[in-house]
C-alpha positions as CSV (number, residue, x, y, z in Angstrom):
1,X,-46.3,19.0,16.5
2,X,-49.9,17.9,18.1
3,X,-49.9,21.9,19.0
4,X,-50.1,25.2,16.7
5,X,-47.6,28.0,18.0
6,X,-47.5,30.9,17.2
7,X,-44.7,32.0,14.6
8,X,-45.2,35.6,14.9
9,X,-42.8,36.5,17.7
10,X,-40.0,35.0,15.4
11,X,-37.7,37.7,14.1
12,X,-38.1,36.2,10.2
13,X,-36.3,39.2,8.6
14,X,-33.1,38.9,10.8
15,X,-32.9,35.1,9.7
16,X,-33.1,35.7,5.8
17,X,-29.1,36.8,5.5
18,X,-28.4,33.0,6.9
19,X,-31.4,31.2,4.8
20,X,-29.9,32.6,1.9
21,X,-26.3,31.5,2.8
22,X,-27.2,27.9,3.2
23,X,-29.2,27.8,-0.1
24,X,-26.3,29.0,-1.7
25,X,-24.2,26.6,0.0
26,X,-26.0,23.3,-0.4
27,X,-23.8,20.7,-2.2
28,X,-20.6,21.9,-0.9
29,X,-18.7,21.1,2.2
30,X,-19.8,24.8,3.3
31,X,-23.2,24.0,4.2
32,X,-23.2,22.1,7.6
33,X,-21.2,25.1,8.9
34,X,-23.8,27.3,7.9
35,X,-26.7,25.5,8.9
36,X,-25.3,25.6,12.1
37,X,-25.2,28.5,11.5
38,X,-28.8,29.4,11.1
39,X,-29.8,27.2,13.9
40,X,-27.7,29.1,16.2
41,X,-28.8,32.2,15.1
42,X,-32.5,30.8,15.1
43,X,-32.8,29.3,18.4
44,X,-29.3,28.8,20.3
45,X,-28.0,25.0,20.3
46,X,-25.4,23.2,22.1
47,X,-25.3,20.4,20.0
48,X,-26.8,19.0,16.6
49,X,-27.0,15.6,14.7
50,X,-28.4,14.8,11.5
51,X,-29.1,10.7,11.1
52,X,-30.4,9.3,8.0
53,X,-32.2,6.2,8.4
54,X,-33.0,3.8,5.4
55,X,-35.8,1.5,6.7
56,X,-33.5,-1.4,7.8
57,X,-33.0,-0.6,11.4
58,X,-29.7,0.9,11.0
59,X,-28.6,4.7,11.4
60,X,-26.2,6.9,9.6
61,X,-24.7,10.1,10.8
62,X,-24.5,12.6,8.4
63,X,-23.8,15.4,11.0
64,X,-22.2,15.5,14.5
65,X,-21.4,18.9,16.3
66,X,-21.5,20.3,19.7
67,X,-20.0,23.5,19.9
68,X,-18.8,23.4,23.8
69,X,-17.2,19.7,23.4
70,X,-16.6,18.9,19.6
71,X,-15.2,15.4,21.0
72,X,-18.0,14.4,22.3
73,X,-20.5,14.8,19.7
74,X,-18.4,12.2,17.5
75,X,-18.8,9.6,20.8
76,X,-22.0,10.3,21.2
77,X,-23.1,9.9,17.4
78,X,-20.8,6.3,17.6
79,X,-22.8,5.3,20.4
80,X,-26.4,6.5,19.0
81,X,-25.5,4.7,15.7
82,X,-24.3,1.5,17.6
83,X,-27.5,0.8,18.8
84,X,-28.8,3.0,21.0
85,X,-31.3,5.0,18.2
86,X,-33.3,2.0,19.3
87,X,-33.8,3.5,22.8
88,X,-34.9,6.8,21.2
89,X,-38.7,7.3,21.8
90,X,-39.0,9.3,18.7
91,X,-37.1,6.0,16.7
92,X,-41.0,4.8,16.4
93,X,-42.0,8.3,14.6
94,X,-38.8,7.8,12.3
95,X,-40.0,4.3,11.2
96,X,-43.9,5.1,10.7
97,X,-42.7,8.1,8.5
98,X,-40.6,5.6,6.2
99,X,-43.2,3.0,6.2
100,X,-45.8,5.4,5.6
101,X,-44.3,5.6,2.0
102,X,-45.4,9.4,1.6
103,X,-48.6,9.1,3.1
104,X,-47.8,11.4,6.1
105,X,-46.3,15.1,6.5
106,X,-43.3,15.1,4.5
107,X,-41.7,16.3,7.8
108,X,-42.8,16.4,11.3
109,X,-40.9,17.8,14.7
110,X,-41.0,16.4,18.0
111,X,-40.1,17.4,21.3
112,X,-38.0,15.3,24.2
113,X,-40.3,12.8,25.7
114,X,-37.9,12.5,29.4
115,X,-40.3,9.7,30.7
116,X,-39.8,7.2,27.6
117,X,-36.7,7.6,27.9
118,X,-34.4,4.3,29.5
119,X,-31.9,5.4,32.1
120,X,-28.9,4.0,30.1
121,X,-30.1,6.2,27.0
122,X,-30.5,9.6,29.4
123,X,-27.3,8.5,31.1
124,X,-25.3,8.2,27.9
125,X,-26.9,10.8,25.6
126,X,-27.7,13.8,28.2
127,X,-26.2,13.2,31.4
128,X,-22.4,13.1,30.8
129,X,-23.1,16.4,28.1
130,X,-24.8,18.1,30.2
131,X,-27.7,18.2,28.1
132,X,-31.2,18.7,29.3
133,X,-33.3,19.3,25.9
134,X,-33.9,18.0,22.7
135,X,-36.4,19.0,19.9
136,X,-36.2,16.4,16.7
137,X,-37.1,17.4,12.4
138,X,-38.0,13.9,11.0
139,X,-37.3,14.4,7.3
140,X,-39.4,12.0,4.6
141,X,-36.8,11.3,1.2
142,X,-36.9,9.2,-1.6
143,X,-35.0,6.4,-0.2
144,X,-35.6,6.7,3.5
145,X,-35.9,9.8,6.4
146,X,-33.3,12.0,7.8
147,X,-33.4,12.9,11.4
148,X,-32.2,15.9,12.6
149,X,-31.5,16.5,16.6
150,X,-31.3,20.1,18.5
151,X,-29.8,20.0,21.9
152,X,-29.4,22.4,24.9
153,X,-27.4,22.0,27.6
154,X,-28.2,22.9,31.3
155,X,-26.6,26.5,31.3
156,X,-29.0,27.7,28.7
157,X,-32.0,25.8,30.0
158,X,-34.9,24.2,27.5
159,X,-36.3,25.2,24.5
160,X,-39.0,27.8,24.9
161,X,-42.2,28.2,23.5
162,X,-41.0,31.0,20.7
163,X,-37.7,28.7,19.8
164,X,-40.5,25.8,19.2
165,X,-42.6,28.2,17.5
166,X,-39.2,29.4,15.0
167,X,-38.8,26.0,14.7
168,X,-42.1,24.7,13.5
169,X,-42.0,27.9,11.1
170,X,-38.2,27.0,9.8
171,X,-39.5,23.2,9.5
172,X,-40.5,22.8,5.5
173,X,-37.2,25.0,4.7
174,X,-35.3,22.6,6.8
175,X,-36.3,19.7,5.4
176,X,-36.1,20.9,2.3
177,X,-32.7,22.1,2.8
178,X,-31.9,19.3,4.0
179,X,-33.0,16.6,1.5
180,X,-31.7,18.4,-1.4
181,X,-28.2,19.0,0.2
182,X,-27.6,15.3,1.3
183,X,-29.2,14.0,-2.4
184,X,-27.4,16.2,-4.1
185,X,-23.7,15.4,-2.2
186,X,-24.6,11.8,-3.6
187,X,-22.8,11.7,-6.3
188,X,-20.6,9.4,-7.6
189,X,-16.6,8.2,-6.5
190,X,-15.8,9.4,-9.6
191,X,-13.4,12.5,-8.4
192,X,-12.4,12.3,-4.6
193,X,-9.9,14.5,-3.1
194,X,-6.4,13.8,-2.6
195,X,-6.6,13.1,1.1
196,X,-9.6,11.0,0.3
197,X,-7.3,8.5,-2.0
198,X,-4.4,8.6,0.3
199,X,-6.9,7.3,3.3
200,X,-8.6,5.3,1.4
201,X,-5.5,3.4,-0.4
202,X,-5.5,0.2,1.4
203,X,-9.0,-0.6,0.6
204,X,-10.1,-2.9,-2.5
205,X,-11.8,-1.2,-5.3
206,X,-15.4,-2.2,-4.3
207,X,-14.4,-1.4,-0.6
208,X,-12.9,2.5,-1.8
209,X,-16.0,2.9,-3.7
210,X,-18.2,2.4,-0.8
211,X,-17.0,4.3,1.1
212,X,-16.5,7.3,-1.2
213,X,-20.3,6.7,-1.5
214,X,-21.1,6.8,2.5
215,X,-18.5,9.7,2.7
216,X,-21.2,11.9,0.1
217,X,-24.2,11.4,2.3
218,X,-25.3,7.5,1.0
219,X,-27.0,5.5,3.6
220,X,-25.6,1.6,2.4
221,X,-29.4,1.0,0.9
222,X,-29.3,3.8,-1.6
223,X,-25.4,3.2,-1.9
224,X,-25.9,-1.0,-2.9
225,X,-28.3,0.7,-5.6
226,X,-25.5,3.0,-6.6
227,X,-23.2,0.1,-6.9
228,X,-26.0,-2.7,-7.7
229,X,-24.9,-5.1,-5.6
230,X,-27.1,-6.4,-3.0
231,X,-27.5,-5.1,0.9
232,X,-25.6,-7.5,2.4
233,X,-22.6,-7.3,0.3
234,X,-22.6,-3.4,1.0
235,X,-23.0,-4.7,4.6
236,X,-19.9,-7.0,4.0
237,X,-17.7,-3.9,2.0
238,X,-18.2,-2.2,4.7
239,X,-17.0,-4.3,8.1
240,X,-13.8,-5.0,5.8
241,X,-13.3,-1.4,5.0
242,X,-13.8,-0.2,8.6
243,X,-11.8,-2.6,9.5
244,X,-8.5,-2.0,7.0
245,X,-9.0,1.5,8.3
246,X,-9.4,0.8,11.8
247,X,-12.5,3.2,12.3
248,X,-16.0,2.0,14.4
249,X,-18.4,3.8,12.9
250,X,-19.4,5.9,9.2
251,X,-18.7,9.7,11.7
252,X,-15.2,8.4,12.2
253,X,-14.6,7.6,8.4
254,X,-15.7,11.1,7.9
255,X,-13.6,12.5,10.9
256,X,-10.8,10.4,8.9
257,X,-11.5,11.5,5.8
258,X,-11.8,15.4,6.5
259,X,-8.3,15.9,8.7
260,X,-5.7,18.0,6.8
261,X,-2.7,16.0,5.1
């Protein structure tokens, strides 16, 4: 942030129970839930998205929940990914941390900037929601940046100063958390569940293994490296797969992928 605040009115003991819970939990399908979690307990959210972003002007959502209309946060994350993260006036922040290559703050939070914002990208994102605030973690990695978005919605009113002030204070733990989760759900297609094989049958073997990859947090960069193949042939694995499976988007392949047999 371009401001200090003032982290001391930030209850830090209180939070330590759910720190702890979502340390313990990284790498397993536990710890979105409780970072959620946390973040409600922290501050009070209506809705949260994580993105990653790999450089190429492309998106991937990792993470799409809003606890008053769980619908809508997969549409909105379709629509965000589709091409509207190009409307976001913190997209330029996401793209200077990538192509900084580690020469800025490893992670950096932003608040809603209303007046950048294009009418069709309030209308779609915060109007039909209900949602009137949005503070953003951008998250250096390795390969790329992860973008995490907290949203309120008009019945609990903005982010106040403390919340910001929790929130620059949670930020390195965040980011941390979150970089090691999402690296460390990368691994291979070696062992997927049995729901995964049964909704991923009618894919080709290059096509299952993609998307196994996507599934553990890969963006299609670091998942063509995984494979070594080249971008556009992940690219092409991909619109085939989607396709076979009839899904628009990498949030409805999870959505698929997580529903009981």
């Amino acid at each position: 942030m371009n401001e200090p605040f003032d982290t001391q009115l930030t209850d830090w003991p209180s939070l330590l129970p759910g720190v702890a819970t979502c340390i313990e939990a990284m790498g397993s399908d536990a710890f979105e839930t409780q970072l959620l979690a946390l973040l409600q307990q922290a501050v009070g959210i209506e809705q949260c998205m994580i993105f990653a972003y790999a450089g190429n002007d492309e998106v991937d959502c990792l993470l799409a929940a809003n606890q008053n209309k769980p619908r809508v946060a997969g549409r909105l994350a379709r629509l965000y990914a589709g091409g509207l993260f190009r409307q976001d006036p913190n997209y330029l922040h996401l793209r200077r941390l990538v192509d900084s290559r580690g020469n800025l703050s490893s992670e950096e939070l932003t608040t809603m900037q209303g007046e950048a914002m294009s009418p069709s990208y309030r209308s779609h994102l915060f109007a039909f929601p209900d949602l009137i605030d949005k503070v953003s973690l951008n998250v250096a990695a390795s390969d790329g940046a992860y973008y995490l978005n907290l949203y309120r919605d008009t019945q609990r009113g903005p982010f106040t100063s403390t919340d910001l002030a929790c929130l620059n204070g949670l930020a390195p733990l965040l980011a941390s958390l979150i970089r090691r989760h999402y690296s460390s759900t990368r691994a291979g297609p070696e062992q997927p569940s049995a729901h995964e094989v049964a909704v991923l049958a009618p894919l080709s073997e290059r096509e299952r293994q993609l998307c196994l990859y996507l599934l553990r947090g890969h963006t299609l960069k670091s998942a063509a490296a995984e494979l070594h193949i080249a971008l556009s042939t992940t690219e092409t694995y991909r619109k085939r797969a989607y396709a076979k499976l009839g899904v628009p988007s990498k949030a409805r392949l999870v959505a698929l992928c997580r529903q009981e047999s």
